[in-house]
C-alpha positions as a LaTeX table, in Angstrom:
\begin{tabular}{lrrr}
\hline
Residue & $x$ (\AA) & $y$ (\AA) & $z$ (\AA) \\
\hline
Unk1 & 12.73 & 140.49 & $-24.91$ \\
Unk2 & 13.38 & 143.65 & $-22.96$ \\
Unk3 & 14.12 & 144.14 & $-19.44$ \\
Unk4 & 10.64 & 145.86 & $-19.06$ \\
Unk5 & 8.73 & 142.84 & $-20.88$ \\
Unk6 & 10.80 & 140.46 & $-18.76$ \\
Unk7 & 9.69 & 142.27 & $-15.55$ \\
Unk8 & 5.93 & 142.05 & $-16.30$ \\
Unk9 & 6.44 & 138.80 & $-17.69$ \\
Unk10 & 7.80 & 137.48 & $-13.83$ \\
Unk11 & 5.15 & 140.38 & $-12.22$ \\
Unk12 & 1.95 & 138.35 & $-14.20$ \\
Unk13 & 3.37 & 134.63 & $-13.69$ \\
Unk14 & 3.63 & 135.30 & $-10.01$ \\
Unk15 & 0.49 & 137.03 & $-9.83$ \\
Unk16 & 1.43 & 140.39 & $-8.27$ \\
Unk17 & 0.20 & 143.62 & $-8.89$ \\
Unk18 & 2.87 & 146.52 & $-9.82$ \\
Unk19 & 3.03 & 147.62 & $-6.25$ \\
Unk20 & 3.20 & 143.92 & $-4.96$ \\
Unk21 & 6.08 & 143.64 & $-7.35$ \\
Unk22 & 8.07 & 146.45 & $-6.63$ \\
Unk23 & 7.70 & 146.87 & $-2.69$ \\
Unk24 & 8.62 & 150.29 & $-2.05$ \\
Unk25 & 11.46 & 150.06 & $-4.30$ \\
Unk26 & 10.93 & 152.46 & $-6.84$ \\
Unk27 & 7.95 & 154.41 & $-7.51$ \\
Unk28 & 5.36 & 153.25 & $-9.02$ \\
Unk29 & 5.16 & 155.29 & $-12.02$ \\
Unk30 & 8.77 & 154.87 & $-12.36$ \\
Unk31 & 7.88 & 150.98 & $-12.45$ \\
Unk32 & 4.95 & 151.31 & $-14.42$ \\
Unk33 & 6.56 & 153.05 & $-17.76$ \\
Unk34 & 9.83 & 150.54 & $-17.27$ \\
Unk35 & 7.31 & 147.79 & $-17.74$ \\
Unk36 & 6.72 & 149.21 & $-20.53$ \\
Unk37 & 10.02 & 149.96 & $-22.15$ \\
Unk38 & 9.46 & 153.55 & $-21.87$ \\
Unk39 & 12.33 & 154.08 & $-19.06$ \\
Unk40 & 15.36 & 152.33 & $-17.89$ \\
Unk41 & 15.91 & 151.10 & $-14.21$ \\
Unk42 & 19.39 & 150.60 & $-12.78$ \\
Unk43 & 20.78 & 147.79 & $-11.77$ \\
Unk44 & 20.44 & 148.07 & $-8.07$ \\
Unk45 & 17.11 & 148.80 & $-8.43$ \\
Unk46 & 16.74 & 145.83 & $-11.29$ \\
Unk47 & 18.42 & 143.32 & $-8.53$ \\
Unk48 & 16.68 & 143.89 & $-5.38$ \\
Unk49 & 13.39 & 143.59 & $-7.55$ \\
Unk50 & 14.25 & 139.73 & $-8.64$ \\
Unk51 & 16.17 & 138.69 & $-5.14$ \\
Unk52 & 13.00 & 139.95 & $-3.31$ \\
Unk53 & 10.92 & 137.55 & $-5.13$ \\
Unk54 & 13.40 & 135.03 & $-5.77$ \\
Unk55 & 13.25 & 135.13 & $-9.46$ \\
Unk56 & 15.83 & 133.02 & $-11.30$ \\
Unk57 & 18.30 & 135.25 & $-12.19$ \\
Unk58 & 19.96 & 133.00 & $-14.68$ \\
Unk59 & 16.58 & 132.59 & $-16.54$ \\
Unk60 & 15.98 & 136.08 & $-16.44$ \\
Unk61 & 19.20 & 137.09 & $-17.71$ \\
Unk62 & 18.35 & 134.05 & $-20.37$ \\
Unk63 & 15.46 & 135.71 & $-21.53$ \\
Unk64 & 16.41 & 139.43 & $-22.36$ \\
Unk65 & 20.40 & 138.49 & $-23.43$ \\
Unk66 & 19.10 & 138.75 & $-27.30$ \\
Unk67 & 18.01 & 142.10 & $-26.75$ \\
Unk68 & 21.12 & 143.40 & $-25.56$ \\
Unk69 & 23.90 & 142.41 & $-27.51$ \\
Unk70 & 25.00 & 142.96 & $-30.77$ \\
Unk71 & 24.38 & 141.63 & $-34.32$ \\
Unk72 & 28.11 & 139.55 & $-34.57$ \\
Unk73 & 27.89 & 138.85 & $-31.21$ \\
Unk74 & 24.74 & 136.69 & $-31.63$ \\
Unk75 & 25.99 & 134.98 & $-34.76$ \\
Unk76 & 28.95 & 134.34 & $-32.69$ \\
Unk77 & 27.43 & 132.62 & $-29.52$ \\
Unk78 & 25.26 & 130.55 & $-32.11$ \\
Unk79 & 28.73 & 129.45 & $-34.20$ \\
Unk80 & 30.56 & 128.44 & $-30.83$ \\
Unk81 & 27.83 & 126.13 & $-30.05$ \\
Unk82 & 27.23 & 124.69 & $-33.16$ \\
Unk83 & 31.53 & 123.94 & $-33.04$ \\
Unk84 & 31.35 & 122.86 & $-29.62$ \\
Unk85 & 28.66 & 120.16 & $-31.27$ \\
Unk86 & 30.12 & 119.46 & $-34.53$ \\
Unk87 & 33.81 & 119.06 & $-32.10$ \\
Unk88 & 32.63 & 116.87 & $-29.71$ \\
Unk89 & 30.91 & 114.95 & $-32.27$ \\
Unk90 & 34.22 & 114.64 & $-34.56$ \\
Unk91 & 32.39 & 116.09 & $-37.30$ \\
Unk92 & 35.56 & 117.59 & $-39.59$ \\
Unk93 & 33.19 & 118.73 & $-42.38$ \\
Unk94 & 31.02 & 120.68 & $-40.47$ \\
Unk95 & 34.10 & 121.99 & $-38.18$ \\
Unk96 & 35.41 & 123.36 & $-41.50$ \\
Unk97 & 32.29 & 125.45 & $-42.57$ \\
Unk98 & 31.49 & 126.45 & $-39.43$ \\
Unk99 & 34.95 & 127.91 & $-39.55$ \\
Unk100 & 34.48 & 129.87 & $-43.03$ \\
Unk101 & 31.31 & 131.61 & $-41.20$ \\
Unk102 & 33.27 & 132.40 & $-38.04$ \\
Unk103 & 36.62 & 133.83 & $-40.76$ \\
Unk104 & 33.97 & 136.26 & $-42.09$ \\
Unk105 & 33.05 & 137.83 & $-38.57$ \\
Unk106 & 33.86 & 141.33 & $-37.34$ \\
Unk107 & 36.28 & 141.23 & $-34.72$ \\
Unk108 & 36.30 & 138.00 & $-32.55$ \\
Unk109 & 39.97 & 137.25 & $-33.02$ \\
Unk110 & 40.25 & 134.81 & $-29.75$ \\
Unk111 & 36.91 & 133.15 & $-31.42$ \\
Unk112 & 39.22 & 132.80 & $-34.82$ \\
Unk113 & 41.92 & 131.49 & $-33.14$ \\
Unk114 & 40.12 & 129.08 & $-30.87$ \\
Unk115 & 38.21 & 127.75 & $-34.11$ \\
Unk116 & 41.25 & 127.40 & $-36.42$ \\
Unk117 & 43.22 & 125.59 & $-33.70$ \\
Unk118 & 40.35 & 123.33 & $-32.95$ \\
Unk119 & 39.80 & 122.17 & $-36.93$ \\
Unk120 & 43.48 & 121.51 & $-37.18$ \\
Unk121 & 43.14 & 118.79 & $-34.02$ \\
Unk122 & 40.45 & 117.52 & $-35.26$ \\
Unk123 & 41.60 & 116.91 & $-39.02$ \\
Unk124 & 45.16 & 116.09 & $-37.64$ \\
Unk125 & 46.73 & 119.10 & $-39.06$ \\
Unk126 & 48.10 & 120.45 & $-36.41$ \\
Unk127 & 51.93 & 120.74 & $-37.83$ \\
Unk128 & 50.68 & 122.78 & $-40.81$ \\
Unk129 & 49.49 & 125.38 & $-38.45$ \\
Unk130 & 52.29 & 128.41 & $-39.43$ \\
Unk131 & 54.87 & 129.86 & $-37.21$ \\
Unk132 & 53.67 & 133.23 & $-37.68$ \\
Unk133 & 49.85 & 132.40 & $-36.35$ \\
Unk134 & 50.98 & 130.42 & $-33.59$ \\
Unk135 & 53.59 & 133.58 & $-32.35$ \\
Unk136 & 50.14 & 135.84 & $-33.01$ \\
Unk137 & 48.48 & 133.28 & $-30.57$ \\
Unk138 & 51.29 & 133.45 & $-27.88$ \\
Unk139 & 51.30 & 137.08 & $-28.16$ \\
Unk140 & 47.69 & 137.48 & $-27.47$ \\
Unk141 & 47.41 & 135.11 & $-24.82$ \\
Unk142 & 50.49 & 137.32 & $-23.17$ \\
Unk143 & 48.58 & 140.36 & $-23.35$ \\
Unk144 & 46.60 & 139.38 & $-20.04$ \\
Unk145 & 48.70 & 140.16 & $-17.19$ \\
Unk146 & 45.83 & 138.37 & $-14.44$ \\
Unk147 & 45.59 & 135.61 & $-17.04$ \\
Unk148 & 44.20 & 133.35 & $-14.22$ \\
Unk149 & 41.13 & 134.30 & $-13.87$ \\
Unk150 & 40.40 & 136.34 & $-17.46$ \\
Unk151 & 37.57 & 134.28 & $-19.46$ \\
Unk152 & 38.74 & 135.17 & $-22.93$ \\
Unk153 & 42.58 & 134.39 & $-21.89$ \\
Unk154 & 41.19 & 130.75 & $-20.12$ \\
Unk155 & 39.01 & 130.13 & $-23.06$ \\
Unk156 & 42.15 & 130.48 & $-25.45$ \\
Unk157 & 44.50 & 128.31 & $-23.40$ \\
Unk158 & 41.66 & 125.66 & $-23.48$ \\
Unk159 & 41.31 & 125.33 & $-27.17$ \\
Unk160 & 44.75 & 126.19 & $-28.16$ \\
Unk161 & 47.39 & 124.60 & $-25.58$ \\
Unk162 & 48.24 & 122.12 & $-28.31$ \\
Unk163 & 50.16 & 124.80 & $-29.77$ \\
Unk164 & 52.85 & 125.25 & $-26.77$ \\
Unk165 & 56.17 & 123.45 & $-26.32$ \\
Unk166 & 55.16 & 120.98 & $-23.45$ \\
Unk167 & 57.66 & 122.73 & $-21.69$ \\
Unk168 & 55.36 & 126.29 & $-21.48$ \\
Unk169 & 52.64 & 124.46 & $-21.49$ \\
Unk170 & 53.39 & 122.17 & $-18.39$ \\
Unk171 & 54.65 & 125.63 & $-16.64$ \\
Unk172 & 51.28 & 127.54 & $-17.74$ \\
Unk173 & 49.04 & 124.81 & $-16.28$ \\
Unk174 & 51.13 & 124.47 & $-13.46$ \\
Unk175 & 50.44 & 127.86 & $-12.35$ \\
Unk176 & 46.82 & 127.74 & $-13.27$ \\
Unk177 & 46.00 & 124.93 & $-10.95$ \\
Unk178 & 47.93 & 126.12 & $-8.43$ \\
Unk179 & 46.11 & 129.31 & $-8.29$ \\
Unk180 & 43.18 & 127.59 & $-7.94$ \\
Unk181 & 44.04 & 125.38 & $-5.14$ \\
Unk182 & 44.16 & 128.44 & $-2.62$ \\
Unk183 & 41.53 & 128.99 & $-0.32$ \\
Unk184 & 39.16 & 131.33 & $-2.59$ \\
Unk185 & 35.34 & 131.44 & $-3.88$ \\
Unk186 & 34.93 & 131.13 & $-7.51$ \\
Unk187 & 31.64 & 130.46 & $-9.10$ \\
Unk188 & 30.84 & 127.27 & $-10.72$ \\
Unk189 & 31.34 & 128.26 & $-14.06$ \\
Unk190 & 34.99 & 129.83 & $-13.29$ \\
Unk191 & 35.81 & 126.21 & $-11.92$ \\
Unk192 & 34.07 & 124.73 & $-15.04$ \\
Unk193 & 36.34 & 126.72 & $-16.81$ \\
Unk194 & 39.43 & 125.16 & $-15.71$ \\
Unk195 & 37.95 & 121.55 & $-15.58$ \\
Unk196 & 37.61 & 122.15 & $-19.45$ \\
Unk197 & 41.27 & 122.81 & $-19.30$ \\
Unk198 & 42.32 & 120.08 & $-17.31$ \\
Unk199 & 39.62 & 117.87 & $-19.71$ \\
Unk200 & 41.70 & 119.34 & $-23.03$ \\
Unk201 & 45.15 & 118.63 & $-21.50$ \\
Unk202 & 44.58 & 115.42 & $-20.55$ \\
Unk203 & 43.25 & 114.47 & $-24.15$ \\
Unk204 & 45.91 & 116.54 & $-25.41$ \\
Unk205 & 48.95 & 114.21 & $-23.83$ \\
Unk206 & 47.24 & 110.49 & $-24.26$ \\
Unk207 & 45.84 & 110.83 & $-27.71$ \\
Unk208 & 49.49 & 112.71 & $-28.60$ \\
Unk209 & 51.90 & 110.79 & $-26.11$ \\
Unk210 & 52.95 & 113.60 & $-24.88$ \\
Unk211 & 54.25 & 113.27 & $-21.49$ \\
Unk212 & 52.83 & 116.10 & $-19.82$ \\
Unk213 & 53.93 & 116.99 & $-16.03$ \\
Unk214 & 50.49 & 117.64 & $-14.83$ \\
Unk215 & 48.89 & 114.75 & $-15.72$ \\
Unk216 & 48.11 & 113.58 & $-12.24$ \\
Unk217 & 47.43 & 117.22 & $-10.88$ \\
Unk218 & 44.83 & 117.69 & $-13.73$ \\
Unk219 & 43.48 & 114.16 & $-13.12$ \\
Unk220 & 43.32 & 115.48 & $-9.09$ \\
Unk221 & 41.32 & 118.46 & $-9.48$ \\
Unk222 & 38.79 & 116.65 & $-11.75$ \\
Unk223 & 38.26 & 114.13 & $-9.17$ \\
Unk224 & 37.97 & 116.84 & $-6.26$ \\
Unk225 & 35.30 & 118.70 & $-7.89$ \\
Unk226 & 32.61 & 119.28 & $-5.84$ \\
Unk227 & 29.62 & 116.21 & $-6.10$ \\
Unk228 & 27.62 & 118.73 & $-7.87$ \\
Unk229 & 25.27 & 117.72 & $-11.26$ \\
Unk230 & 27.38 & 120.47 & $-12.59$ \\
Unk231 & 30.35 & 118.62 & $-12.28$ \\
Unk232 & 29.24 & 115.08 & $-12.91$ \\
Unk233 & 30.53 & 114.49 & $-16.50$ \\
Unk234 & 34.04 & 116.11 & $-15.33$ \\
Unk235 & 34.19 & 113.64 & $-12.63$ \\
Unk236 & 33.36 & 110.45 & $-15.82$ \\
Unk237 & 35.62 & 112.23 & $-17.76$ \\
Unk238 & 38.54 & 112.10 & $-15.28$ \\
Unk239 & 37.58 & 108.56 & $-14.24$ \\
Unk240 & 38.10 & 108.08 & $-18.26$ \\
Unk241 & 41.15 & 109.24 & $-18.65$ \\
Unk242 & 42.56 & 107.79 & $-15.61$ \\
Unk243 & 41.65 & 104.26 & $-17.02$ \\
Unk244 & 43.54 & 105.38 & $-20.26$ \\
Unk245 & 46.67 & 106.42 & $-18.46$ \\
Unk246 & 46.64 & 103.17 & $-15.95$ \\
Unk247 & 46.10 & 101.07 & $-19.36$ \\
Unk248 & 42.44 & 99.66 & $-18.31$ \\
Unk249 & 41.01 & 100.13 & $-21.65$ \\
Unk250 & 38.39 & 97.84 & $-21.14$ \\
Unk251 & 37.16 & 100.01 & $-18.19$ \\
Unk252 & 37.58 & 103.37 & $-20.01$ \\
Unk253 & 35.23 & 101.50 & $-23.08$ \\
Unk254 & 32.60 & 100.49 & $-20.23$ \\
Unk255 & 32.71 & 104.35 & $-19.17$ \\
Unk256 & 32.14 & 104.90 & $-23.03$ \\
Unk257 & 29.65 & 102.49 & $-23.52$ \\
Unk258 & 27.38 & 103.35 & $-20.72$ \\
Unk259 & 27.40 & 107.44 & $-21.59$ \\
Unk260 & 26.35 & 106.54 & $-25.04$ \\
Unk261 & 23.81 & 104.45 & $-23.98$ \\
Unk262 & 22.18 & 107.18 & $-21.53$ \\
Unk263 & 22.58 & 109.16 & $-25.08$ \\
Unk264 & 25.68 & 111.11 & $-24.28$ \\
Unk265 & 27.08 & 110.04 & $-27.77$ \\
Unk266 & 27.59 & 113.84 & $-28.95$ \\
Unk267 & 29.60 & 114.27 & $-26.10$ \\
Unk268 & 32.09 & 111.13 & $-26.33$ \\
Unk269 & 32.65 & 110.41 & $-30.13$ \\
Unk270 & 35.78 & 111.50 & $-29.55$ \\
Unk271 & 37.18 & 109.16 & $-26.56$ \\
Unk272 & 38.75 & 106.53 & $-28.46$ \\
Unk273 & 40.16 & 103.74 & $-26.84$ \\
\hline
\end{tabular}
């Protein structure tokens, strides 16, 4: 859907006419021939249209994000969910084609790494991962200078960090949670973003007794997340893995157990205990 259809979608739902809807913003027939996909608007003029009538931006944005981006990059954002499900539901198999589609696409190299390093966890195969692609991987995550706070660099370190010595590793997360412990706004999804990480390095050191140096940071931020719904599994999923490391087993199963029974087994097939 375009921006235009979007706008008169919002404009009819809410019962406004054109003027109603754009109060004095832009002109009328301005308004009138954007509804219509005939002309642009800018972004200012876009914004204080939806934050004067407290329209949803995220479902907005939802709604016209197909029309804007490219071919590869919608086959793309459908193959990373369909790993993300086939990961967290151990499913090797379909890990494995998914990866052959996501080989074939133009461009996307983080997206190739992020996949190839994920298949090898999951079929064990990490140590037949080559030399040569893991230096390609450390090379492109060193390309980002504010590394911190770049999505596709955070997004790599998440799915790949099984590939560093412990030692760079331990000194990479280090940093990263200690840049985040300063007194500064990030959005939810930029913290989400690093609870992933923490979430990946703590599976990463109990599943391959690895003794990792910021296992009780990472098991600290997860439990000072805010008491958000956003963060709710992140807090269970640090309550998990604390069990693990403090040798409860029987309380990390319960945590198990009583996800899968709310039918949150897609999302746990993967904590063994």
């Amino acid at each position: 859907m375009r921006i235009g259809s979007a706008l008169k979608k919002e404009r009819l739902r809410m019962g406004l006419t054109q003027d109603e809807m754009i109060q004095g913003i832009i002109k009328k027939s301005h308004y009138s021939k954007v509804e219509r996909n005939l002309e642009g608007i800018s972004a200012d003029s876009l914004f204080e249209i939806l934050f004067a009538h407290n329209i949803d931006i995220d479902n907005f944005l939802d709604q016209i994000k197909d029309e804007y981006r490219s071919v590869e990059g919608k086959k793309a954002i459908k193959l990373n969910q369909e790993v993300i499900k086939a990961f967290n539901e151990s499913a090797t198999n379909k890990m494995q084609e998914k990866l052959h589609d996501i080989l074939q696409l133009k461009g996307q190299t983080i997206f190739k790494y992020r996949a190839i390093v994920s298949v090898a966890i999951l079929s064990g195969q990490l140590n037949l991962l080559s030399p040569d692609l893991k230096k390609q991987i450390f090379l492109q995550f060193a390309k980002y200078d504010n590394w911190f706070e770049n999505v596709d660099a955070l997004r790599l370190l998440a799915n790949c960090l099984p590939i560093f010595k412990i030692e760079q590793l331990d000194n990479v997360i280090n940093q990263l949670l200690r840049h985040y412990s300063k007194n500064r706004s990030y959005s939810e999804r930029m913290i989400e973003r690093i609870a992933i990480i923490c979430n990946n390095y703590l599976y990463y050191c109990f599943y391959s007794n690895v003794e990792g140096k910021n296992i009780s940071a990472c098991l600290k931020f997860l439990s000072n997340l805010d008491c958000s719904y956003h963060f709710l599994f992140y807090h269970i999923a640090g309550k998990f893995y604390l069990n693990l490391f403090k040798d409860e087993k029987n309380e990390a199963r319960k945590i198990k157990k009583q996800l899968i029974s709310y039918g949150y087994k897609n999302l746990v097939s993967s904590w063994r205990t």
